[in-house]
C-alpha positions as CSV (number, residue, x, y, z in Angstrom):
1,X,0.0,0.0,0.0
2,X,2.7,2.3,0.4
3,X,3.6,2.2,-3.2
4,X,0.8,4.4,-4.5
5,X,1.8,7.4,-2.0
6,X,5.7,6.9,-3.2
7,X,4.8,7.4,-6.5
8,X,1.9,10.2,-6.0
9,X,4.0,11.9,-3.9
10,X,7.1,11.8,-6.4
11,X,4.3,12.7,-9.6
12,X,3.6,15.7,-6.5
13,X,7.2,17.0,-7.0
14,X,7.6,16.6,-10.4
15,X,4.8,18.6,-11.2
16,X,5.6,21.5,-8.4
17,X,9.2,21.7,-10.1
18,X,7.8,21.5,-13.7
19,X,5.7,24.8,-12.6
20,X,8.5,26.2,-10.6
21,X,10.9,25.6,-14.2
22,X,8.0,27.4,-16.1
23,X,7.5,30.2,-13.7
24,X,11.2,31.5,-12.8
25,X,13.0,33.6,-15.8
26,X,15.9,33.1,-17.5
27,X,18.8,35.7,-18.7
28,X,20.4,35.5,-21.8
29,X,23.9,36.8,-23.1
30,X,23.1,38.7,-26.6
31,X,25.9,40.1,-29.0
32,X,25.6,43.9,-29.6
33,X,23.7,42.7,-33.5
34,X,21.3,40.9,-31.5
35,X,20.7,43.6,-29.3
36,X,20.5,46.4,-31.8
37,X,17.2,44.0,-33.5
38,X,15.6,43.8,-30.1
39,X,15.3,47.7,-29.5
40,X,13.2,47.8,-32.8
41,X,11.0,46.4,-30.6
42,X,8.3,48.9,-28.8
43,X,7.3,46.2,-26.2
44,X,11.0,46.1,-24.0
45,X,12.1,48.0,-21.4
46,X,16.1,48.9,-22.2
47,X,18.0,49.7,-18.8
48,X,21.7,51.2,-18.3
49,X,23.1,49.8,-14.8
50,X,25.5,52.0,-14.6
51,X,25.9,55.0,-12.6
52,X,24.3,58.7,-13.6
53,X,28.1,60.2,-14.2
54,X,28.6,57.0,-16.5
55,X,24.8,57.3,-18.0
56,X,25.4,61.2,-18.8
57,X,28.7,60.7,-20.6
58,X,27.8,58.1,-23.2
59,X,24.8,56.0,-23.3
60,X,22.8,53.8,-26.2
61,X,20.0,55.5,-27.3
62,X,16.2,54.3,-25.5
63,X,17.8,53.5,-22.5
64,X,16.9,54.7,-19.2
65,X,19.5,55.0,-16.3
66,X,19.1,52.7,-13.0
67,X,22.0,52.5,-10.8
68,X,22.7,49.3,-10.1
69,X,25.0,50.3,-7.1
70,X,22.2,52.9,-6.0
71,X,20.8,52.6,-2.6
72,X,17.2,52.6,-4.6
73,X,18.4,50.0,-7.1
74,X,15.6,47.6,-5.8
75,X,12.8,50.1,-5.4
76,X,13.6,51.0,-8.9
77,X,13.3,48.0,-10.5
78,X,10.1,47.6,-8.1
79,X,8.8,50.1,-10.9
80,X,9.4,47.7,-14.0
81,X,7.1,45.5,-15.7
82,X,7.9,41.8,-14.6
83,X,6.5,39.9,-18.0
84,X,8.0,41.7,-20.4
85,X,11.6,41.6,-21.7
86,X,14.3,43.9,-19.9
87,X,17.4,44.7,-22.0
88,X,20.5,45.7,-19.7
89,X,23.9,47.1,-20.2
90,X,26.8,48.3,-18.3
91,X,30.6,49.3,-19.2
92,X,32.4,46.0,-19.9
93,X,29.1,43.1,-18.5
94,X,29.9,42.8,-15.1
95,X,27.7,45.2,-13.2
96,X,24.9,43.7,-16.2
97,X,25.6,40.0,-15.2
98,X,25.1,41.1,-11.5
99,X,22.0,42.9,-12.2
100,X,20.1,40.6,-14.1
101,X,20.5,38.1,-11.3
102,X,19.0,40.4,-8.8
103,X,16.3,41.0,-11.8
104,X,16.4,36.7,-11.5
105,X,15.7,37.1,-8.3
106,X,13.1,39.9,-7.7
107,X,10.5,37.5,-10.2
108,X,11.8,38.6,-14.3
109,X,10.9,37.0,-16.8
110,X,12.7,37.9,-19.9
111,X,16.6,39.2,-19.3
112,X,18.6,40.2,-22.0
113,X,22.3,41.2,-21.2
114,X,24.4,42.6,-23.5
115,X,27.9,41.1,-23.9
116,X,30.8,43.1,-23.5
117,X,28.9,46.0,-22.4
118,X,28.8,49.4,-24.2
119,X,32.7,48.6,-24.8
120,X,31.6,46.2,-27.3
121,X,28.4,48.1,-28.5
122,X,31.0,51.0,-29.5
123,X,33.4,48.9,-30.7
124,X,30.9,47.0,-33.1
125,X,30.1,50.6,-34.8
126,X,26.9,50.9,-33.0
127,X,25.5,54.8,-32.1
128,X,26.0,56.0,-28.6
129,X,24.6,59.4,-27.6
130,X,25.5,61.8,-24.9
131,X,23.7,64.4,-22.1
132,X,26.9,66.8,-21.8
């Protein structure tokens, strides 16, 4: 008799974690090409980690500036829309990678992080605006 409660119990966890799989979000690592096609899109929401200073100086056009190393990183994320796509970019990839986990974290669905940064994005001849 005990058989029937092993194996309910184990269908029990498979489906939880087959929910859980299709629930959490995943990040993906897109070149500067693949990056530049996804802002053609209307529907994303295209976010600079780095700092103001940083933002000011040189950024990608469409993207708005949250500090990832702000004090009101997480309220400001708080503020995002959680199902759809969030494109991020940083200097070199670090401060992005580290984002989009907390992003992972906080409930995201759809993360995009751009590889080498804004580094790369420049150095693949991409457009990069400026505030001063």
């Amino acid at each position: 008799m005990k058989y029937p409660y092993i194996i309910l119990t184990a269908l029990f966890v498979l489906f939880v974690w087959s929910c859980k799989q299709a629930i959490t979000g995943e990040v993906k690592v897109i070149s500067p090409e693949e990056m530049h096609t996804f802002l053609q899109i209307d529907d994303v929401q295209f976010i600079d980690v780095r700092t103001l200073q940083e933002h000011n100086k040189e950024f990608i056009p469409k993207s708005q500036n949250i500090d990832f190393r702000s004090p009101t990183f997480l309220e400001d994320i708080d503020k995002l829309d959680k199902n759809k796509p969030v494109l991020l970019y940083c200097r070199t990839g670090r401060r992005s990678a580290k984002c989009a986990q907390e992003l992972l974290d906080a409930g995201f669905v759809k993360i995009y992080d751009l590889e080498g940064g804004i580094s790369k994005w420049k150095h693949d001849g991409f457009e990069v605006d400026t505030k001063l």
